[in-house]
N, C-alpha and C positions, 0 to 999 in steps of 0.2 A: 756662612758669613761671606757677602761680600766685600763693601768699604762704603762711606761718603765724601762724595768731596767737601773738603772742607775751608777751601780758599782758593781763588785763581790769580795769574798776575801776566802781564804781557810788557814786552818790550822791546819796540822798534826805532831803527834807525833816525836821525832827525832830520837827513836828507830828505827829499819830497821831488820825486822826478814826476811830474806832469805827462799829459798827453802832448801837450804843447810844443813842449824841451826836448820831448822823444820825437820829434816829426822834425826835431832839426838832424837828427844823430841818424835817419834811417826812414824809407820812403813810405811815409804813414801820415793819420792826421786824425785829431780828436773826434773827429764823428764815426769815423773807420773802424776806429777802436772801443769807442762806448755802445755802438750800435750792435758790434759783435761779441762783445765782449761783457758791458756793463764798466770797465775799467774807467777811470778818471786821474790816477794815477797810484802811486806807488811810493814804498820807501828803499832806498838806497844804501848801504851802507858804507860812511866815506871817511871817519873816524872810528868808528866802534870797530870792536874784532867780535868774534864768533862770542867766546870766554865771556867779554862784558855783557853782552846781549845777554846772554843766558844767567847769568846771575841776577842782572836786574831784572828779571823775569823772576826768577826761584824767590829773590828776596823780597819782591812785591807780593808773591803766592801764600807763602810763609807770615809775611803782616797781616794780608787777611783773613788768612786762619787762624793766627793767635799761637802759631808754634816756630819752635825755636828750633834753627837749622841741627843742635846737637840730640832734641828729639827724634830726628831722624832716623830712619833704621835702614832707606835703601833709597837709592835717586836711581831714577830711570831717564834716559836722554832719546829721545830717538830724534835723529838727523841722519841725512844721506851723505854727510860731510865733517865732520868735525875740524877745528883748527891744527890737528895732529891726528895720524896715522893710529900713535899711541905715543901720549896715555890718552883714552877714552874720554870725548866731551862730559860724559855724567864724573871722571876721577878728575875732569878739571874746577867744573862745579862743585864738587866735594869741598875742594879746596880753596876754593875762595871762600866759601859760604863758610866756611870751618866746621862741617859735620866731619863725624868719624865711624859710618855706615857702610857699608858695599855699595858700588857703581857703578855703571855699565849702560853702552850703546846699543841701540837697534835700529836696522834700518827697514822700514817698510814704505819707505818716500812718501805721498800724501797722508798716505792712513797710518803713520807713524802713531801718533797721538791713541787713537783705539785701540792698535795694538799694543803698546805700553798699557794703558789700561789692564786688557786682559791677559799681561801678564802679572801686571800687581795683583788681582785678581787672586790669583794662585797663591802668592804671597799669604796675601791676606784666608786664603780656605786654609792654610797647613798654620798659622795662625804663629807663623815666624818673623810679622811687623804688626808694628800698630799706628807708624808715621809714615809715607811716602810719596819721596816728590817724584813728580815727573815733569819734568822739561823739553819740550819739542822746541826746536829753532833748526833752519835751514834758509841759507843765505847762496841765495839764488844768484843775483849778481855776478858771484865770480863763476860761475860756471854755464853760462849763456852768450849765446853768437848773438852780437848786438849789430851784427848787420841782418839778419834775419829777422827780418820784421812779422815774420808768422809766428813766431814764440818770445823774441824780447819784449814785444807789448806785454806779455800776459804775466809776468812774475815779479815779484820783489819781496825782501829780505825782513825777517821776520821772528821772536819768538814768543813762545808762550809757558807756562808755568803751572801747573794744582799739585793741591795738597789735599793727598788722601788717608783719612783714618777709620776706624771700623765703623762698622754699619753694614748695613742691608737693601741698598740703595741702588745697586747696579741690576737692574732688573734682566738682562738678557745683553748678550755681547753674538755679533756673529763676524768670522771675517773669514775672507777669499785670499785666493792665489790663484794666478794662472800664468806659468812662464812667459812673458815674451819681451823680447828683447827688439822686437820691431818697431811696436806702436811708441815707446818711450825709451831712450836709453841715453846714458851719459857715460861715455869711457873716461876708465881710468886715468889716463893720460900717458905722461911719459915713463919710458922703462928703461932704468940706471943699469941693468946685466948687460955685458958685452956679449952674452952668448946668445940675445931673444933673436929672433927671425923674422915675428910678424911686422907687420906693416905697422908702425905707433899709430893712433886718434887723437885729436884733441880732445883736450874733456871738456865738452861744450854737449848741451842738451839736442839730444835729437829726435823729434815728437813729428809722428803720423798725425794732426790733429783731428782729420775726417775718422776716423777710427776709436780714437780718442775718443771723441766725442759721442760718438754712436757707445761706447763702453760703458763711457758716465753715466750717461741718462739712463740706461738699462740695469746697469749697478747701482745707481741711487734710490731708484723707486724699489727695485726688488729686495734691496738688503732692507729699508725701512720695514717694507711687507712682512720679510722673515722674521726680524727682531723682535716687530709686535706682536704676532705671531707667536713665535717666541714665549715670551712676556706673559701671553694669556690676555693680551689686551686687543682693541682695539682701535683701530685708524683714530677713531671720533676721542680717542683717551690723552689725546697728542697736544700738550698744552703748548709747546713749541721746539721745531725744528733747528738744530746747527750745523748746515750742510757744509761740506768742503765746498770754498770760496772761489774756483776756477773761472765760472765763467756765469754769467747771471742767465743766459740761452739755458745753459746742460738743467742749473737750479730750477727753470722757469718752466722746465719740459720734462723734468722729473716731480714736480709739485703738480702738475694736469694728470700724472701717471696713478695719483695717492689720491684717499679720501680723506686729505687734510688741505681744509682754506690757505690758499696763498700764503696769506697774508701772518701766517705763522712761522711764517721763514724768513730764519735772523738773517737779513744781509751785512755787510759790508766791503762786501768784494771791487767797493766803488774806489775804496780807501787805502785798498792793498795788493790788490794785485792776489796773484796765488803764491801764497808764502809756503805752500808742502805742508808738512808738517806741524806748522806750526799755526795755519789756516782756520782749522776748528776752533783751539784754544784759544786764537785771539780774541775769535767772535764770541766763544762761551765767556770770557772777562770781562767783553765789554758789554756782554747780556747782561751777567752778574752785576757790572757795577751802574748799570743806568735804570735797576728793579726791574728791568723787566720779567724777570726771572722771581717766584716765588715759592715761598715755603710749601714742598706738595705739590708743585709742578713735576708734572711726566716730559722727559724730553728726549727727541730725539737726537742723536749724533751718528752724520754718517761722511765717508771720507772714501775717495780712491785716489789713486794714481799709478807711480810704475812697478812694474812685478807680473805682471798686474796684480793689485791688491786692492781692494776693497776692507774697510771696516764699520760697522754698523752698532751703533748700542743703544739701549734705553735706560734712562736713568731718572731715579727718583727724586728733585734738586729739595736738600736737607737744608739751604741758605748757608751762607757764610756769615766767617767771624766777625772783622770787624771791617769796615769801608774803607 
């Protein structure tokens, strides 16, 4: 036994920075950025905290599956951040939402989302739930050099939501690691012991993007490759693609690499920027809520970023609850 999903939900900031607004703030310009990027703009977050985002995310997930936050038997969070150290964004969702389940963080930065998965996953094989949310949100914003016009174009603040219950639906999950701390990194920041030595960093994102990039596109096509693979299926079985939303280049040069049409790859990278983790699921929501997505559809899902990590899955879409 794997699981199905059985409802998704997303929810973004209601700020709206442009390419426009960003080219007052740092030396850039909307065709710069859409050209290389695909981006058009971005959400901001300038009222909401980390906590709200993520709840109205869980509680939209939860309406459309039809289940009740006290059905729940485990919420899984993955973010490279949470609004506290501890307690843990999934114990803060816990409590707003009012379930009384186990909860718990992980951080695998873009591919947060697939690895949550596989580890419900497990959950779900030892046959110790039969409701599971998982919430991805990472809110980019506060931890980005916004004089650095090579990486503040490219991010904005973001989450997303499923709800999982039994089934048989996860057809094959593969995911990577590979140390490095070069191509992507974001220091912790400042250190309170009066006895540390080293030199502090700010915690502000620091991205190789030429590296990056070359990463992406090699991790995107070969994790698809494997999964189906995998699966026992093949390419031509792919009724549609939910790539991590980074850069519409890495997308566009990863779908030449696959014997799957373009043209089956969910964008909206135009809308959001790279929200990390919460990247995938926003686009699986807004698949799910505009049909594209159907009863019996095979899909794919694949995501990287830092760790370097990588996750890839194929999944059976069972439809959701209610709209």
């Amino acid at each position: 036994m794997s699981f199905s999903i059985l409802g998704t939900g997303k929810a973004v900031p209601a700020y709206i920075l442009s390419n426009d607004e960003l080219s007052t703030m740092v030396e850039t310009n909307d065709e710069w950025i859409r050209t290389r990027t695909g981006i058009e703009e971005r959400r901001i977050a300038k009222q909401e905290t980390i906590t709200e985002l993520c709840v109205e995310a869980a509680n939209r997930a939860l309406e459309n599956a039809g289940v009740t936050a006290q059905e729940l038997d485990l919420i899984i969070c993955s973010t490279m951040r949470g609004e506290n150290i501890t307690p843990s964004q999934g114990c803060m969702i816990q409590k707003e939402i009012g379930a009384v389940c186990p909860a718990f963080d992980i951080n695998a930065a873009c591919s947060g989302f697939i690895y949550a998965l596989d580890v419900a996953a497990g959950f779900f094989a030892r046959k110790t739930v039969k409701k599971v949310l998982i919430v991805s949100m990472d809110n980019l914003s506060n931890i980005i050099d916004w004089t650095d016009r090579s990486t503040c174009v490219l991010f904005g603040d973001g989450g997303a939501a499923a709800v999982l219950g039994e089934g048989d639906d996860l057809l094959s999950i593969h995911l990577t690691a590979t140390g490095n701390d070069a191509a992507i990194r974001i220091p912790h920041g400042s250190n309170s012991s009066p006895f540390y030595e080293h030199e502090e960093e700010k915690a502000v994102l620091h991205m190789a993007g030429n590296d990056v990039y070359r990463f992406a596109t090699a991790a995107m096509a070969n994790g698809i490759k494997k999964a189906v693979a995998d699966a026992g299926l093949e390419q031509s079985d792919i009724d549609c693609v939910i790539p991590h939303q980074a850069n519409i280049r890495i997308i566009n040069t990863a779908a030449k690499n696959l014997d799957i049409p373009r043209e089956k790859f969910f964008c909206n990278v135009q809308h959001y920027g790279n929200t990390s983790s919460a990247s995938v699921p926003i686009a699986l929501d807004e698949a799910n809520r505009s049909g594209i997505l159907k009863k019996g559809d095979i899909i794919a899902m694949c995501a990287f970023g830092g760790g370097l990590t990588t996750g890839t899955c194929i999944i059976r879409w069972n439809g959701t609850g209610q709209s």
